[in-house]
C-alpha positions in Angstrom: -40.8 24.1 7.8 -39.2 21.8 5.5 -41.3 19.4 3.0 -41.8 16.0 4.2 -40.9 13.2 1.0 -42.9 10.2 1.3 -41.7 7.1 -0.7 -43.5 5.5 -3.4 -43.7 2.6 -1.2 -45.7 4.4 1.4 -47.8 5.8 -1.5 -49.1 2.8 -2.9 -49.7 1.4 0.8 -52.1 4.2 1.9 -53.7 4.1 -1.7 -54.6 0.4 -1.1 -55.6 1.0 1.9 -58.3 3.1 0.8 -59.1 1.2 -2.1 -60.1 -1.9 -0.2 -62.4 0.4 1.8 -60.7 -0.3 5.3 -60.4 3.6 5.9 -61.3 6.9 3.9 -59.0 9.4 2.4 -59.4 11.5 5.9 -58.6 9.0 8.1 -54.9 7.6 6.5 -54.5 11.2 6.5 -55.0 11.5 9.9 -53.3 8.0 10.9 -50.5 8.6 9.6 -50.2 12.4 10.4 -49.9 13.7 6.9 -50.2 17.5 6.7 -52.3 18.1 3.4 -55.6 17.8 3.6 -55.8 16.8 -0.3 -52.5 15.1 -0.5 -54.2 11.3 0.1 -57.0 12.0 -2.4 -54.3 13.4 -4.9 -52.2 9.7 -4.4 -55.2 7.9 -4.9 -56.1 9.5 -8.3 -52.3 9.3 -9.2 -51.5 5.8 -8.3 -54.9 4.2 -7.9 -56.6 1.9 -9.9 -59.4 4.2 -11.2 -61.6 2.9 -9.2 -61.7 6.5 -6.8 -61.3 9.7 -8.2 -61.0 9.3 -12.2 -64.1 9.6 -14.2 -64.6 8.0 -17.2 -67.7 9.2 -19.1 -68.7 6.4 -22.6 -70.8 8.8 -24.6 -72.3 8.2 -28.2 -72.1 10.3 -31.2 -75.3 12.2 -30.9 -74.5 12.9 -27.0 -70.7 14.4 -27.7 -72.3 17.5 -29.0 -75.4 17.7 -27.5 -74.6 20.1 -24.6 -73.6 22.5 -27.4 -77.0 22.1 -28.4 -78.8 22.4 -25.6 -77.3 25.9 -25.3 -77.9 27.2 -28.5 -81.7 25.9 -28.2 -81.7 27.5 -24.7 -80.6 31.2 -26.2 -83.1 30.9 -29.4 -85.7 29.9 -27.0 -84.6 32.9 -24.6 -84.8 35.4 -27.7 -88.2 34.4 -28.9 -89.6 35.0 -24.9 -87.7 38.1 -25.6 -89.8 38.8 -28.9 -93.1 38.0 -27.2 -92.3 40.2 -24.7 -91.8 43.3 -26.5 -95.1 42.3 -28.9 -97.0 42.1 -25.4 -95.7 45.2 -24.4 -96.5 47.1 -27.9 -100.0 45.6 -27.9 -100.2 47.2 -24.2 -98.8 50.4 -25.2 -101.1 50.7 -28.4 -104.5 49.7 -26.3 -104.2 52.2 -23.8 -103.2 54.6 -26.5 -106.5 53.9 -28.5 -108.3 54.0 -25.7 -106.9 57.3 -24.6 -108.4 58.4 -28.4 -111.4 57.3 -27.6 -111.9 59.0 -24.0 -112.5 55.3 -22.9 -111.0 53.3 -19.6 -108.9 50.3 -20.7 -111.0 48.3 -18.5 -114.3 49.3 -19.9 -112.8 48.3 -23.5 -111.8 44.9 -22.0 -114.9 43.8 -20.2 -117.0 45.1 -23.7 -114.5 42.7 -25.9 -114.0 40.0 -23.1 -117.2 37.5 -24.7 -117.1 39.1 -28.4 -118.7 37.3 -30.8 -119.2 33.3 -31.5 -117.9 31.9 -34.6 -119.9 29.0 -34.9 -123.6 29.1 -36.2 -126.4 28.2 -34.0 -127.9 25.4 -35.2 -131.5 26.1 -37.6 -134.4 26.0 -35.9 -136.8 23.9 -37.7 -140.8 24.7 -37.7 
C-alpha cells in the first residue's frame, strides 16, 4: 500500500477546521477518509496555533523544584513508618518475651497495666 502525501494546504485547512470547533479531530479524519487515527491530532499540534494539543505550564521559582521535593519528603516519611514499625514490632517481641519469664498471659499483663496510675494529685481534702 503506498503512503498517501497530503499538502500543506490541506494541512492547515483540516487544522482550522478543528480550531474553530466546527468538527473534532475524529470526524475530519473520517470526512476526509484519512487512514491514521492520530495523524489529524499530530497536524493540529504541528501547525496549530497552540490553542489544541501544546501545553504550556507558567510555574514559579519555588514550584520548579517542588516535585523533587515532594518525593524526597514522601521516602523520609516512608522510612520513619518503617522505623516505627520495627520499634512496634520489638516492643511486641520483648512483651511477650517477659511475659513468657514471668509464666504470665500477655493479656492478663495488659488489662493489669491498661488504667496504671494517675499523675495528677487529688485535690486536699480540707477538715
Amino acid at each position: 500500500m503506498a503512503a498517501i502525501r497530503y499538502s500543506k494546504g490541506f494541512k492547515l485547512q483540516l487544522v482550522r477546521e478543528v480550531e474553530e470547533g466546527r468538527l473534532c479531530s475524529d470526524a475530519v479524519r473520517r470526512r476526509y477518509n484519512i487512514r491514521g487515527t492520530d495523524t489529524v491530532i499530530r497536524w493540529v499540534r504541528q501547525y496549530g496555533s497552540g490553542k489544541y494539543g501544546k501545553v504550556i505550564r507558567v510555574e514559579k521559582a519555588d514550584e520548579v523544584d517542588e516535585a523533587g521535593r515532594l518525593r524526597k519528603e514522601l521516602r523520609r516519611v516512608k522510612e520513619a513508618l518503617a522505623d516505627a514499625h520495627v520499634a512496634l514490632a520489638l516492643e511486641q517481641a520483648f512483651l511477650e518475651v517477659a511475659c513468657e519469664e514471668l509464666n504470665q498471659p500477655v493479656e492478663v499483663f495488659k488489662k493489669k497495666r491498661a488504667g496504671g496510675r494517675r499523675t495528677r494529685r487529688s485535690k486536699p481534702v480540707l477538715n
